[in-house]
C-alpha positions in Angstrom: 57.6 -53.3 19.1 61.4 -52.4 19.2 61.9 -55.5 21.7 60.0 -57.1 18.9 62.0 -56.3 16.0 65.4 -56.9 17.9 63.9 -60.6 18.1 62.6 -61.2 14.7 65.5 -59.3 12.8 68.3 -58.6 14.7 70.1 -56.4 12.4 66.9 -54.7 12.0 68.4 -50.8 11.6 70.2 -52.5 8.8 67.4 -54.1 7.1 65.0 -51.0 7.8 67.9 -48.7 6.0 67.8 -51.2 2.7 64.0 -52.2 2.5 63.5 -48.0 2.9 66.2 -47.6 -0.2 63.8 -49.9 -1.8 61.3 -48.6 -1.3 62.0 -45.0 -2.0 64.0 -46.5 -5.5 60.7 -47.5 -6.5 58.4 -44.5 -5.2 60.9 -42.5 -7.2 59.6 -44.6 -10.3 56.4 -44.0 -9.3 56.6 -40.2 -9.2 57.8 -40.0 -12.4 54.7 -41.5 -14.4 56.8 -45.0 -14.8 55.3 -48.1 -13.1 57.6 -50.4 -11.4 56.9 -54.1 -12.5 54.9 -56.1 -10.0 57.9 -57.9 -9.6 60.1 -56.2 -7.8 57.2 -54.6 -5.6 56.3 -58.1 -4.8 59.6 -59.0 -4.1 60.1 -56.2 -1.5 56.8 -57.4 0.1 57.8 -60.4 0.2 61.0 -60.0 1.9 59.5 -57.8 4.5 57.1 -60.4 5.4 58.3 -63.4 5.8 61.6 -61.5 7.8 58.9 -60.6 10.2 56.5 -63.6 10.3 58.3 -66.5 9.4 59.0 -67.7 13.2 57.0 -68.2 16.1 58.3 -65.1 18.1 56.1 -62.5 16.0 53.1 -64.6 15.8 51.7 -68.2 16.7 51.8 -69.9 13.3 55.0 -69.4 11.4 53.8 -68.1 7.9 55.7 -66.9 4.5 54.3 -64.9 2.1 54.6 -66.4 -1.6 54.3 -65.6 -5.2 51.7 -67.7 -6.7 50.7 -68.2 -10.5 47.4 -68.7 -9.6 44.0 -67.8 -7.7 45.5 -67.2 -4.1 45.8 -69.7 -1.5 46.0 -70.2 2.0 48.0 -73.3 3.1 48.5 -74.3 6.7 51.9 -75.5 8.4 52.8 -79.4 7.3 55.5 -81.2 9.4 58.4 -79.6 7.4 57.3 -76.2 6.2 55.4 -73.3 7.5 52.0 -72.5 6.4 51.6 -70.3 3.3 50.1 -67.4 1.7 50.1 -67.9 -1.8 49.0 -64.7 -3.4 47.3 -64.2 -7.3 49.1 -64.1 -10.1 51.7 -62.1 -8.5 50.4 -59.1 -7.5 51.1 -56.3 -5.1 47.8 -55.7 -4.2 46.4 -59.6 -4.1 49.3 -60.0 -1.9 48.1 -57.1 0.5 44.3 -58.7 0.4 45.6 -61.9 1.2 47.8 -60.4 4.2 44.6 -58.8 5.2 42.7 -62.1 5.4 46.0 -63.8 7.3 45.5 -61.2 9.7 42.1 -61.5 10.6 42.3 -65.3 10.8 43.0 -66.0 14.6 45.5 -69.4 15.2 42.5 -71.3 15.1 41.6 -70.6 11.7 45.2 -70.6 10.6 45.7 -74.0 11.3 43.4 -75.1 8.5 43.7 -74.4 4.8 42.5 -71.8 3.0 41.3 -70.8 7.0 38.4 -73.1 6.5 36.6 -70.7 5.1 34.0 -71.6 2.0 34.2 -69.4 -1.4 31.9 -69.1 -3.5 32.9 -67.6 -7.2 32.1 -64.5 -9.1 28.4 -65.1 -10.3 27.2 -65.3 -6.5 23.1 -64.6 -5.9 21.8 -61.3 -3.9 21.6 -63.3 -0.7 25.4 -65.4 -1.1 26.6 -61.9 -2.0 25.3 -60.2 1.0 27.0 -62.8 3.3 30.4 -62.2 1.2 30.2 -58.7 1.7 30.0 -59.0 5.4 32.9 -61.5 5.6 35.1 -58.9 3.8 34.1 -55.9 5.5 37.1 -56.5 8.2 39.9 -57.8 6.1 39.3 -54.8 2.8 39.5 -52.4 5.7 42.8 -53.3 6.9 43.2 -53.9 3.2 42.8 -50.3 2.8 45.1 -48.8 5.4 48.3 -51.3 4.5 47.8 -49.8 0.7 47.6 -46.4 2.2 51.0 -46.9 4.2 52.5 -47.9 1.2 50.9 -44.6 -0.8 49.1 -46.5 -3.2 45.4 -46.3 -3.7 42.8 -48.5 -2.6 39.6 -49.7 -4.2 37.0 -52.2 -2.5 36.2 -55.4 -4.1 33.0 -57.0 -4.5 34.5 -59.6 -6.8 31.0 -60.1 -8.8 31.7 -59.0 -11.5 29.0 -61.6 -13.1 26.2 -60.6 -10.7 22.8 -60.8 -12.5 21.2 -58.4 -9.7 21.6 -54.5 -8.9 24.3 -53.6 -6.5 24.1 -50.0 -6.2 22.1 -49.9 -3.2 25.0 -52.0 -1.4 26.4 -50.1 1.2 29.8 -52.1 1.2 32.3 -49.6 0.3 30.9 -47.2 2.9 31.2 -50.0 5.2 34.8 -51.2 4.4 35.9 -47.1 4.7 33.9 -46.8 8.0 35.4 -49.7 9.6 38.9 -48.2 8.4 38.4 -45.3 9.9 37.2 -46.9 12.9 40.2 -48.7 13.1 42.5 -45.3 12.7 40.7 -44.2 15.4 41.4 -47.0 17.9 43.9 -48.5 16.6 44.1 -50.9 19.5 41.0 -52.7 18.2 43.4 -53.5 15.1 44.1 -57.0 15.2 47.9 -57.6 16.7 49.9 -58.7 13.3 47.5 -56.2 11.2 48.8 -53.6 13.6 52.6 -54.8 13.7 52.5 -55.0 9.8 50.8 -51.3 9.7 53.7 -50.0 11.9 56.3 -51.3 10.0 55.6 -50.3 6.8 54.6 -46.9 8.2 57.8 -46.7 9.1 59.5 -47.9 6.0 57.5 -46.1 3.4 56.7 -42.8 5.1 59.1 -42.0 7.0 58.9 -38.2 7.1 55.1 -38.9 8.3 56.0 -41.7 11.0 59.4 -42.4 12.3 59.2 -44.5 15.5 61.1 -47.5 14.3 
């Protein structure tokens, strides 16, 4: 991971020491009952990413990570630009979600918009729903444990809020947290950039917890 970093972001103890001051300015906000504006949190996200994906070195498709005014987006690389992650309405935590889908997606899948994936909207049937929650197990677990490196909370997501059916018996959230904890157990089964991305902002955001950067 060092040899890594040194090829990514050379002046990487540099950048670590001012995305950390960042970081910690706006913990300190946090501590104190204010709440920093989604803003600048996206804004430190956002420079963290795209310093460690935007290339070909890090991982196979060259990907930024962008604000977008919108429902979130995948977009793949065109001739002139790399592919994109365009995350909801500007939010920290759309922007994690959507990381978490970038990282599941192997090359194959990131070669085609929105992954090639089909999504269906909020008002989905019992049977559409159950094939949702199974395609989100994976990505809301690694979901979980990016918000948890950067000490915020995490809540699954069944994003149904229009469902005309009972959903208490679903046994998604226990899933997502299962398969979290499975992965914090063996982390190795953690796909690669999910795992890169985990370590860095471990390292970033609690350093007095993990310092190996």
């Amino acid at each position: 991971m060092h040899r890594l970093l040194a090829a990514v972001m050379p002046d990487w103890q540099r950048q670590k020491l001012q995305l950390q001051h960042a970081w910690q300015t706006l913990w300190v906000k946090l501590s104190q009952g204010e709440t920093p504006d989604e803003k600048s949190l996206t804004d430190w996200l956002i420079t963290l990413f795209n310093a460690l994906f935007d290339n070909t070195v890090a991982t196979p498709v060259a990907t930024v990570l962008v604000r977008g005014a919108g429902e979130p987006e995948y977009f793949a690389a065109s001739e002139n630009a790399p592919a994109r992650i365009e995350f909801a309405h500007g939010f920290f935590q759309s922007a994690l979600h959507e990381i978490s889908h970038w990282c599941v997606a192997g090359k194959a899948r990131r070669e085609q918009n929105d992954f090639g994936y089909w999504y269906e909207a909020d008002g989905r049937n019992e049977a559409t729903q159950r094939l949702f929650e199974q395609v989100e197990i994976k990505p809301q677990a690694i979901e979980c444990l990016l918000s948890l490196a950067c000490g915020r909370f995490f809540y699954v997501s069944q994003d149904n809020l229009n469902a005309d059916f009972d959903t208490t018996n679903s046994t998604f959230a226990a899933d997502v947290f299962a398969k979290a904890s499975e992965f914090l157990y063996a982390p190795e089964s953690l796909p690669r950039d999910a795992k890169r991305l985990l370590w860095v902002l471990l390292a970033l955001c609690q350093p007095t917890l993990y310092n190996d950067a």
